[in-house]
N, C-alpha and C positions, 0 to 999 in steps of 0.2 A: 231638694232631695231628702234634707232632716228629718222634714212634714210626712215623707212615704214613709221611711225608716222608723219612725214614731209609730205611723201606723199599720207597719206591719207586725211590729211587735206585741201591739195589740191583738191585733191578729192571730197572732201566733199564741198567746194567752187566753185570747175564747179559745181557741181549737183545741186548748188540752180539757176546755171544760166540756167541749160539746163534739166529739169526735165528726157525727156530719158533717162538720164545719169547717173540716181540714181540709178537703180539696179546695176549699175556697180561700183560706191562706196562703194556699200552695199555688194556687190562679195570681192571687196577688202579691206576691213574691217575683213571681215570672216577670208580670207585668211591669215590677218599678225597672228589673234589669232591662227589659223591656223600653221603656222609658229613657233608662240614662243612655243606651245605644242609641235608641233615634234622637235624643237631644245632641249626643257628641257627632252623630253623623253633620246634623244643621249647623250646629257650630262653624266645623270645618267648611260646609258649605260656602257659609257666610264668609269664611276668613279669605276660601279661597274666591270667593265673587269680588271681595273687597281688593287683592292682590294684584286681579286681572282687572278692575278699574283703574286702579294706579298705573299699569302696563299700556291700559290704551290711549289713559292721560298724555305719559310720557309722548309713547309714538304720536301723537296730536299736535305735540309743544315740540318735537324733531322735525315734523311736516312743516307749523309754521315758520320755525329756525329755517327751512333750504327754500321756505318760501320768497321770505327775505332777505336771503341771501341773493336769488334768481332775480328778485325785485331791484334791489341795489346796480346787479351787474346791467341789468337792463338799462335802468339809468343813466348809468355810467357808457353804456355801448350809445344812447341817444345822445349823452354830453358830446363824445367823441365823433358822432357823424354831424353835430350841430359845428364843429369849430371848423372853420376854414384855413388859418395859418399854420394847419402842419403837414408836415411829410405824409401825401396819401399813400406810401407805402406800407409806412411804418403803422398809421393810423388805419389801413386795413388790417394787418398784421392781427392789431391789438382789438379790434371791436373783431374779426374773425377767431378769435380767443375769447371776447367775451362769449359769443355765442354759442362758441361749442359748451361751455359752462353754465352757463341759460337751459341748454338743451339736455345737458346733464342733469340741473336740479331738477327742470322739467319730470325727467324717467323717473329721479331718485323720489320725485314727489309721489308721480303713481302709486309705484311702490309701498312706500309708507305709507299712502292712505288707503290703499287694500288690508296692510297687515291691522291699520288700527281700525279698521271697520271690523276685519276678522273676529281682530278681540275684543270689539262691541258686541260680538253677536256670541262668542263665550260669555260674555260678562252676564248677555240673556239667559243663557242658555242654563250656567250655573245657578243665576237666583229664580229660576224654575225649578231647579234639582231641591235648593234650598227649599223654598215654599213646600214642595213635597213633603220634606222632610218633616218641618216645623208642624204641618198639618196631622201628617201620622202624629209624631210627638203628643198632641190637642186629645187626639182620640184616645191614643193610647192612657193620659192622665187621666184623660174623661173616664174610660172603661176600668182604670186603677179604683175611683172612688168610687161607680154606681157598683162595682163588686162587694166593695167595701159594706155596702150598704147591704147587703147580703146577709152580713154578718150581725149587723141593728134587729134586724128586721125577720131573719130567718127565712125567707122565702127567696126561693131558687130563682127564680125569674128574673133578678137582678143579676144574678152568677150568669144566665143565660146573657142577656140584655150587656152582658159585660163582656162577653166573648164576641156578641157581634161587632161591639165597638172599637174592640181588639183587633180584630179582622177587617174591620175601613182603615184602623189605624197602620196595619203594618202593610194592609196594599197600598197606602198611599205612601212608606215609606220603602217600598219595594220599588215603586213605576220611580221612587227618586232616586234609586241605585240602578234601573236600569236607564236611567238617562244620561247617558256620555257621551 
């Protein structure tokens, strides 16, 4: 951001020499503010795609946790229908308790692995918004310097050629705010 700042001050100093020259300081003034919004928009993007990775980490590592847990009781329900010297009352009782908790982790698994798919498909869904962003961001530095050159060079076609790049840049930073 120093490198825009430098050069728009420059800018801003052809323009007292060459008055034409000022909408073209004034285009690229726009553009660095330009610039630092679609860079802080991606930021956030990024931070929050990174967040919602963490989130469906976690749900992933709770899923396996009731996995294991269902696995264990299982287990344990086959120890108990394998032993022969105990109270088949008491020994139904206790493997009719394992299974209702079997059956339990069973739903509770569903569950989690819906939400953590979910927030697999945020976590896509965010680092598209990002990319968006980033790519406006490209454009819009792109179309900061080829204006810039406007001002080397004196010839408008660049000022032009800098507006168009302007306008890929902030539609593609536009289709990233319209994606939620």
């Amino acid at each position: 951001m120093s490198d825009e700042l430098d050069e728009l001050k420059e800018a801003a100093e052809r323009a007292k020499e060459s008055r034409q020259l000022a909408p073209v300081s004034l285009t690229m003034a726009i553009l660095a503010v330009l610039v630092a919004t679609v860079s802080l928009l991606g930021h956030r993007a990024h931070t929050e795609e990174i967040l919602l990775q963490t989130r469906a980490t976690d749900q992933w590592g709770y899923y396996q946790a009731k996995n294991m847990r269902r696995n264990n009781l299982e287990a344990l329900a086959d120890v108990l229908t394998a032993m022969e010297n105990t109270k088949a009352d008491r020994a139904q009782q206790v493997e009719d308790r394992f299974h209702k908790e079997i059956d339990k982790y069973r739903d509770q698994q569903k569950e989690i692995q819906d939400e953590a798919r979910g927030l697999e498909a945020e976590v896509q869904q965010t680092s598209r918004r990002a990319n968006r962003f980033d790519l406006g961001e490209v454009f819009l530095e792109i179309a900061l310097v080829v204006t810039s050159i406007t001002l080397l060079t004196e010839k408008r076609a660049y000022w032009y050629l800098g507006f168009v790049l302007a306008a890929v840049g902030l539609a593609s930073a536009a289709s990233g705010l319209l994606m939620r």
